[in-house]
One Martini backbone bead per residue (centre of mass of N, CA, C, O) as a GRO file, in nm:
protein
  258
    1UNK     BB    1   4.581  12.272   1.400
    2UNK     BB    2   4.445  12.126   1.646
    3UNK     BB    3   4.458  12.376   1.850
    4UNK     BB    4   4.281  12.575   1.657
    5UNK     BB    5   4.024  12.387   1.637
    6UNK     BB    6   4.012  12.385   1.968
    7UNK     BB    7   3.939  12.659   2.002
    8UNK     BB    8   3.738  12.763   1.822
    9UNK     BB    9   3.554  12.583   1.949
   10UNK     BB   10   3.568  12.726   2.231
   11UNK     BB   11   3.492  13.008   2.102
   12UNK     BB   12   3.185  12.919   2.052
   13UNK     BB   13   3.062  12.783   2.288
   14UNK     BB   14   3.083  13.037   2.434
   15UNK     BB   15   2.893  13.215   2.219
   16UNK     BB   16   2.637  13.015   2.276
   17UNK     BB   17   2.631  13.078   2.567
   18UNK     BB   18   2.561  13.372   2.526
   19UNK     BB   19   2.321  13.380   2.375
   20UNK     BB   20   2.138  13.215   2.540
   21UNK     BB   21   2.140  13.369   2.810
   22UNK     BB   22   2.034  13.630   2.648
   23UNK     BB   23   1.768  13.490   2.563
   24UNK     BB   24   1.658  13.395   2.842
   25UNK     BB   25   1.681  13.728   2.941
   26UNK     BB   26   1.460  13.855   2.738
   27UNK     BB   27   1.209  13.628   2.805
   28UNK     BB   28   1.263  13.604   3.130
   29UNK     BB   29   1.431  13.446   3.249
   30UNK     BB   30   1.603  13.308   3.521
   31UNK     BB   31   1.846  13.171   3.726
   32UNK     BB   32   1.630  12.999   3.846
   33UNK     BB   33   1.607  12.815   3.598
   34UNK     BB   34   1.843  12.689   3.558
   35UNK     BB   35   1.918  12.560   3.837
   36UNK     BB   36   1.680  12.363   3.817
   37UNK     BB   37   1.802  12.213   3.636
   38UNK     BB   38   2.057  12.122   3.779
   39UNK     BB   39   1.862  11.989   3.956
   40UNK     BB   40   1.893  11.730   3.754
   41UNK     BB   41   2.212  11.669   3.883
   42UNK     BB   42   2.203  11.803   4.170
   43UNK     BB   43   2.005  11.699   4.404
   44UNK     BB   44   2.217  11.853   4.672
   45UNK     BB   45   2.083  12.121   4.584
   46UNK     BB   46   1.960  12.385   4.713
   47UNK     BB   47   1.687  12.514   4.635
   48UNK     BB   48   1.483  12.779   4.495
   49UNK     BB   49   1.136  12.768   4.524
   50UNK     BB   50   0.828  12.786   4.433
   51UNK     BB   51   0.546  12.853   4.563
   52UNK     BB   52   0.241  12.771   4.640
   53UNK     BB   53  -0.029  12.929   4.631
   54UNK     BB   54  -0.098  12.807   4.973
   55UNK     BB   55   0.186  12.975   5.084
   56UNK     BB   56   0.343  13.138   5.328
   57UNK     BB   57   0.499  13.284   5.157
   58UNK     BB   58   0.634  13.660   5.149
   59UNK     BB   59   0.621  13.889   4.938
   60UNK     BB   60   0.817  14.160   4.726
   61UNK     BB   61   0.942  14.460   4.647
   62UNK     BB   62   1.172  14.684   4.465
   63UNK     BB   63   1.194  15.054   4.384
   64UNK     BB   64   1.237  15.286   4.131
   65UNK     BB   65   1.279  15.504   3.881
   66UNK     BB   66   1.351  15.262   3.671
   67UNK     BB   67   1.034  15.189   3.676
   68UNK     BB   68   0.904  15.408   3.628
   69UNK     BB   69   0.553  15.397   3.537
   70UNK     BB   70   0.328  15.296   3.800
   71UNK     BB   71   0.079  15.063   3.833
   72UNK     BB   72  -0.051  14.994   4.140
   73UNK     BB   73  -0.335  14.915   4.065
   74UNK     BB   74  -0.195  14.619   3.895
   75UNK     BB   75  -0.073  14.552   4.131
   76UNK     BB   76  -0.001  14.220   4.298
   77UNK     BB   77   0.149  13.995   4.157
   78UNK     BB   78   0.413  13.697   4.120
   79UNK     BB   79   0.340  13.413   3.966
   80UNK     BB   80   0.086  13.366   4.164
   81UNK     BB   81   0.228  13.566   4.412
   82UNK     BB   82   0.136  13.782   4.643
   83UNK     BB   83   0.214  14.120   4.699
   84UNK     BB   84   0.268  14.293   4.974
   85UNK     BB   85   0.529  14.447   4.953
   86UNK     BB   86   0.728  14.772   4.943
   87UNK     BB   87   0.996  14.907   4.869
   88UNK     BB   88   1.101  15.233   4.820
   89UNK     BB   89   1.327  15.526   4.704
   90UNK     BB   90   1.436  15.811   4.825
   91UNK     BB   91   1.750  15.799   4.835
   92UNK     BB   92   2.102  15.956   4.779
   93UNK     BB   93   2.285  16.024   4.941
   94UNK     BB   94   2.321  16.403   5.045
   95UNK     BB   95   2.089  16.474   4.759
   96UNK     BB   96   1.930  16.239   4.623
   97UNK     BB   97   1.603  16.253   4.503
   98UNK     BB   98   1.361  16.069   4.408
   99UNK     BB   99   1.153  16.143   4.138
  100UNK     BB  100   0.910  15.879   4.229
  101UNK     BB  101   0.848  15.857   4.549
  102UNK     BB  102   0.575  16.018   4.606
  103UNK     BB  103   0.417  15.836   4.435
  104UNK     BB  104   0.497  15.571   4.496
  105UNK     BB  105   0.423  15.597   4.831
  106UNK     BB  106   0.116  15.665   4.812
  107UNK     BB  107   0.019  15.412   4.568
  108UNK     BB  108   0.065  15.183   4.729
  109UNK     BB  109  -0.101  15.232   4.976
  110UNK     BB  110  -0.341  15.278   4.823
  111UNK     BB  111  -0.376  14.941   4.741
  112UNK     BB  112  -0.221  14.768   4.997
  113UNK     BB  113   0.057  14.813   5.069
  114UNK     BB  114   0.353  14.783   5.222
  115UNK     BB  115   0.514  15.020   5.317
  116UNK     BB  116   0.884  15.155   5.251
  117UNK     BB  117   1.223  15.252   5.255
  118UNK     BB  118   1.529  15.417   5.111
  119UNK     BB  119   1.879  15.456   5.128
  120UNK     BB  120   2.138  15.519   4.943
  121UNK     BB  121   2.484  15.450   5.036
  122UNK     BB  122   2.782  15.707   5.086
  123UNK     BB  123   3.115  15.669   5.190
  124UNK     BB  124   3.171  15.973   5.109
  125UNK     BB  125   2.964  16.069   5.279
  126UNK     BB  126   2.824  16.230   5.503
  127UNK     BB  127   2.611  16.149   5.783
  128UNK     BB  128   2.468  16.416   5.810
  129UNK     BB  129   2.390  16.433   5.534
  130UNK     BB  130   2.224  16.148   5.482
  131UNK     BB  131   2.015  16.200   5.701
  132UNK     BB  132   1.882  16.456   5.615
  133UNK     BB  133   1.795  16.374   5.328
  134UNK     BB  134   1.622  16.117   5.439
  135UNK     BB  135   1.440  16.273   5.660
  136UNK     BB  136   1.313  16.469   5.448
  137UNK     BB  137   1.140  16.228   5.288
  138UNK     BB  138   1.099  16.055   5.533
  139UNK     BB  139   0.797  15.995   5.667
  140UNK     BB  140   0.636  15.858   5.952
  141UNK     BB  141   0.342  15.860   5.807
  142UNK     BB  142   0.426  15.667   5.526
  143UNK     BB  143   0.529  15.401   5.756
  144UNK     BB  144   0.510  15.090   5.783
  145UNK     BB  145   0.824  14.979   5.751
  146UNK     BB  146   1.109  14.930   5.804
  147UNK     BB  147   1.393  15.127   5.742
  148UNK     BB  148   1.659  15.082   5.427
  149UNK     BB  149   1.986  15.068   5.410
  150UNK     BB  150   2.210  15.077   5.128
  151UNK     BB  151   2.494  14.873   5.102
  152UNK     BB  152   2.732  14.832   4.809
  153UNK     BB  153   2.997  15.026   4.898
  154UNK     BB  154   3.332  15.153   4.954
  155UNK     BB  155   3.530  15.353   4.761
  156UNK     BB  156   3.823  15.336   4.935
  157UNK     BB  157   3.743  15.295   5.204
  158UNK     BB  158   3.820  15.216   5.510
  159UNK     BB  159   3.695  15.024   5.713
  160UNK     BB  160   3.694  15.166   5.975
  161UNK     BB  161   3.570  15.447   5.854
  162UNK     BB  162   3.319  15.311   5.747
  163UNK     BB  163   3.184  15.196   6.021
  164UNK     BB  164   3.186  15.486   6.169
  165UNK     BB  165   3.013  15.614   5.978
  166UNK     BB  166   2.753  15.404   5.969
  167UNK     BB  167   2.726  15.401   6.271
  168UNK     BB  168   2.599  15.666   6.259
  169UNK     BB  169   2.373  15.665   6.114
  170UNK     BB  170   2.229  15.406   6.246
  171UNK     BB  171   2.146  15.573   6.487
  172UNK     BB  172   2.031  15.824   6.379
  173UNK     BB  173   1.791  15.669   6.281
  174UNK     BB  174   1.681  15.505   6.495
  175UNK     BB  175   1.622  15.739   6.657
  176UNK     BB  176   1.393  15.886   6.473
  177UNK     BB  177   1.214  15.596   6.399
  178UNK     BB  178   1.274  15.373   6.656
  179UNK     BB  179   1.426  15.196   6.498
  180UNK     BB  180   1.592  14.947   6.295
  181UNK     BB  181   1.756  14.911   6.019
  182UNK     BB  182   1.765  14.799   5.747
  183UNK     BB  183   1.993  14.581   5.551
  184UNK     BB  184   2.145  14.616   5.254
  185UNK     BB  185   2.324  14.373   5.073
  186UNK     BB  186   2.584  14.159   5.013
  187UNK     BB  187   2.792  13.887   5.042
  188UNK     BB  188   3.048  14.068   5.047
  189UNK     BB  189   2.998  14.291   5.209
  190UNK     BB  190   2.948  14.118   5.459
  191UNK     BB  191   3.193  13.940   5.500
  192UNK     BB  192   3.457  14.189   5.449
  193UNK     BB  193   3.229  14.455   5.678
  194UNK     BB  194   2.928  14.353   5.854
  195UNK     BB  195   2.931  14.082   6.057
  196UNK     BB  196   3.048  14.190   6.327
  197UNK     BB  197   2.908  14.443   6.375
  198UNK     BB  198   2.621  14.412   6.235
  199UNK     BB  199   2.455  14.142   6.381
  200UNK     BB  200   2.217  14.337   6.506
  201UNK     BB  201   2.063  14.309   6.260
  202UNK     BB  202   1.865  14.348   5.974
  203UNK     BB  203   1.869  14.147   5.643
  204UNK     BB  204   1.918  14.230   5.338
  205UNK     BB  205   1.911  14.014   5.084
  206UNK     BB  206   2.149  14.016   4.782
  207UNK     BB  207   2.075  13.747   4.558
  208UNK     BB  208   2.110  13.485   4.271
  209UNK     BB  209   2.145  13.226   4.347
  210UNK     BB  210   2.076  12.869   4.430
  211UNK     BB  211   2.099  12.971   4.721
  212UNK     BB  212   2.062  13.047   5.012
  213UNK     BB  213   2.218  13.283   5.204
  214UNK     BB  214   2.518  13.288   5.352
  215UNK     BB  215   2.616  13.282   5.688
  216UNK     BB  216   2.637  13.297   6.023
  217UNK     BB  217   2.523  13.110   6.274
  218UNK     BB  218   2.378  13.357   6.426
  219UNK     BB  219   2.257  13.426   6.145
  220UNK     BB  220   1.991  13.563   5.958
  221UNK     BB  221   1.725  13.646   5.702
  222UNK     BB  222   1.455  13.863   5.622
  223UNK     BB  223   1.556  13.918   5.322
  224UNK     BB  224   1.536  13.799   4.967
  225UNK     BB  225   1.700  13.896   4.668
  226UNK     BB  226   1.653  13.673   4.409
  227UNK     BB  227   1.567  13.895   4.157
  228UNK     BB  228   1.574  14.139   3.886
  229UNK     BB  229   1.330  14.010   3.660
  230UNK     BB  230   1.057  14.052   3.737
  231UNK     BB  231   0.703  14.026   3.635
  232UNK     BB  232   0.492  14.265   3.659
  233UNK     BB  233   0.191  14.374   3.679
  234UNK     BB  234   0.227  14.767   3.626
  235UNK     BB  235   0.504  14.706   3.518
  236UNK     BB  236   0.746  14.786   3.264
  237UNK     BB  237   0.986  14.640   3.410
  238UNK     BB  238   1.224  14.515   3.566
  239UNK     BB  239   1.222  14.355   3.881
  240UNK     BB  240   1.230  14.302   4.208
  241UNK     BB  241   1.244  13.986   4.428
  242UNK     BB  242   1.106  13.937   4.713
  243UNK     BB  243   1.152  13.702   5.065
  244UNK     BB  244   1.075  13.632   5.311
  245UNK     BB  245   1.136  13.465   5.592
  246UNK     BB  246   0.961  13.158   5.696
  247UNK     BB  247   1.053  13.238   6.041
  248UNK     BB  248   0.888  13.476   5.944
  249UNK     BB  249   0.668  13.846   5.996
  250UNK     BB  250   0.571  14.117   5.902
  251UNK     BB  251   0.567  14.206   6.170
  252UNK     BB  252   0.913  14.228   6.167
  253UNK     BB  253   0.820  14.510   5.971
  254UNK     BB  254   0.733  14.653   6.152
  255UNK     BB  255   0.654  14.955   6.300
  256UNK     BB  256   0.640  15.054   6.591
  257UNK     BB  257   0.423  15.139   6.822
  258UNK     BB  258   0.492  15.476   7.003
   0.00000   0.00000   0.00000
């Protein structure tokens, strides 16, 4: 009988935390919320704190078409913090373009953002249908910082395998573009796939973690996207926040002039 119990117990308690959780991801907290929280049990973990309005951190989004219609004319700040650049979503894989791309990335830069592009890397499609497609979509006038490319899985494909492609990939961009493309990535998949090959790139790391991304000691991150539920004035869902690493600056984003 006790032990159905403390069952019972405990599986209230995981329910009741998941309840909380629930509603608290619905009227818009985010992990970072929670965090905060913690650091007042915790205060030797490096919390990831929002800056003052007069802080020198440069703020940014990410979006796609599942932001649906975006009032870019609106667009502008999170929680205080003003909205610089964006990334938006141009292709995926070797025939996917993106929606919402054209009016996206005309209406970012009409508004004063520096607007980027990004290309969903396909481990299973060739590097040359990849870069077709992402070229062909993405002009280099329209292009204020450096091309993305977002790389997120790796589909059964061999290490081996994937980094020759992948490798293949980033140079015809980079020589297309003049530039070396960002690596948009996770913290797995940097570190059992990516970290050893290309630490010469710069890093978008996607993390939602309590602490600031870790890597090897030679490397550092350039950008961190440290939230998916952001909500901006004239974006109808939830958002992408993406922020500048501190010891960095647009400069750093920006595609050199030919």
């Amino acid at each position: 009988m006790l032990k159905k119990t403390f069952i019972s117990f405990g599986l209230i308690v995981i329910l009741a935390g998941t309840l909380v959780f629930a509603w608290a991801t619905y009227v818009g907290y985010t992990k970072e919320v929670f965090c905060k929280i913690a650091s007042e049990y915790l205060p030797g973990l490096k919390i990831f704190e929002n800056p003052n309005p007069d802080t020198t951190r440069i703020y940014g989004i990410d979006i796609s078409h599942h932001q649906k219609h975006i009032n870019w004319k609106k667009v502008s700040e999170w929680e205080g913090q003003k909205i610089r650049f964006a990334y938006i979503k141009a292709t995926e894989g070797g025939t996917h373009r993106d929606t919402r791309y054209v009016y996206n990335i005309i209406n970012a830069r009409k508004h004063g953002l520096l607007t980027g592009s990004y290309h969903y890397y396909r481990p299973r499609t060739t590097p040359q249908r990849q870069f077709k497609n992402f070229t062909s979509v993405v002009k280099k006038r329209y292009q204020d910082i450096i091309p993305v490319i977002d790389i997120e899985e790796t589909k059964g494909v061999s290490k081996e395998k994937f980094i020759e492609d992948l490798s293949l990939f980033l140079i015809m961009v980079e020589k297309h573009y003049g530039v070396k493309p960002l690596l948009y990535t996770t913290r797995r998949l940097w570190w059992s796939y990516l970290q050893n090959d290309f630490n010469n790139f710069k890093i978008f790391m996607g993390y939602y973690g309590c602490t600031e991304p870790s890597m090897s000691i030679s490397q550092t991150w350039t950008i961190w996207q440290f939230t998916e539920l952001g909500r901006v004035k004239g974006i109808p869902t939830f958002v992408d926040i993406d922020v500048l690493n501190p010891d960095m600056s647009l400069h750093d984003l920006k595609i050199p002039e030919q």
